[in-house]
C-alpha positions as CSV (number, residue, x, y, z in Angstrom):
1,X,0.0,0.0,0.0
2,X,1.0,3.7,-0.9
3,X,2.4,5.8,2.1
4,X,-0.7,8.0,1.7
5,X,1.5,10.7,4.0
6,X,2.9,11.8,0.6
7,X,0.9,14.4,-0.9
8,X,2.0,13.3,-4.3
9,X,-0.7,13.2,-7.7
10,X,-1.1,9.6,-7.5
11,X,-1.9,9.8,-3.9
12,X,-4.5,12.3,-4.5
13,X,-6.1,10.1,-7.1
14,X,-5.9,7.1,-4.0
15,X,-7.7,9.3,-1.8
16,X,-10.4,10.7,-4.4
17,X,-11.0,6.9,-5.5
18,X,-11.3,5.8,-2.2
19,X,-13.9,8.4,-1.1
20,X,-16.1,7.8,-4.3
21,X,-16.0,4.1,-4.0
22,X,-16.8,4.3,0.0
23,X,-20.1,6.4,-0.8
24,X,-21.1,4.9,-3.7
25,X,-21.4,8.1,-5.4
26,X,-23.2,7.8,-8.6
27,X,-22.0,10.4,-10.5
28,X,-18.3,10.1,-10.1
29,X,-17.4,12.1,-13.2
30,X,-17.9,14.9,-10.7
31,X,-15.1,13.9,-8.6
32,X,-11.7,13.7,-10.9
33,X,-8.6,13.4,-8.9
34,X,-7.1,16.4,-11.6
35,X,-10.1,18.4,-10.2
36,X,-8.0,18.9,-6.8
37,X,-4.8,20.9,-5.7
38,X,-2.2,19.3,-3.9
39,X,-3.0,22.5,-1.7
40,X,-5.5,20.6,-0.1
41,X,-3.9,17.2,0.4
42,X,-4.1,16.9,4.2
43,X,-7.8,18.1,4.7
44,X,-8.6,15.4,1.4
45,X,-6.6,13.1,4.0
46,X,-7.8,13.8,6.9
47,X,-11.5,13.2,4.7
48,X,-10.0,9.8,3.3
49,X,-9.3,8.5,6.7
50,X,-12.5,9.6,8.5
51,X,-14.8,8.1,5.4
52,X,-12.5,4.9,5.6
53,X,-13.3,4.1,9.0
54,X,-17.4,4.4,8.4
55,X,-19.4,1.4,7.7
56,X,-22.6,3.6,6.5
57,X,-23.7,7.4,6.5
58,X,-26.4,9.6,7.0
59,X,-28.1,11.2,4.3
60,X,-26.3,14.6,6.6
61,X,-23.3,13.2,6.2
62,X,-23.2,12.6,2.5
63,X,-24.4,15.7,2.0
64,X,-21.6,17.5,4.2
65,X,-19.1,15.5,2.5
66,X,-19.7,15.9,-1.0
67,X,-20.1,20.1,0.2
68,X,-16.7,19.7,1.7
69,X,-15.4,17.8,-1.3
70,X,-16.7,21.2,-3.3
71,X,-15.2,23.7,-1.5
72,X,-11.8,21.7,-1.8
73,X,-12.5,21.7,-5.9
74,X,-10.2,24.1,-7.8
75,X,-12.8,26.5,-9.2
């Protein structure tokens, strides 16, 4: 496994893929790894770890996580 402490481009795209695939987003066009700065590694990390650890979320929760993922989005 990657050493996801690295705020590299490829861990980015770990961290993106492992958030969509944890929510079961539909839509996951929406979420592209290339759609992120590095400038926001730790809080997608910090994100990544706290998703990870969840066996099932709110309809709240989705919704303040996909907001969060948002604001994170380069614009």
């Amino acid at each position: 496994m990657a050493n996801l402490q690295e705020a590299t481009q490829e861990n980015l795209a770990v961290l993106i893929d492992g958030i969509k695939s944890k929510l079961n987003m539909a839509n996951t066009q929406v979420m592209r790894p290339e759609d992120f700065s590095l400038d926001y590694y730790e809080d997608l990390l910090y994100l990544y770890n706290m998703v990870q650890k969840k066996t099932s979320f709110s309809i709240n929760e989705m919704t303040a996580i996909v907001e969060e993922l948002g604001n994170m989005r380069k614009s």
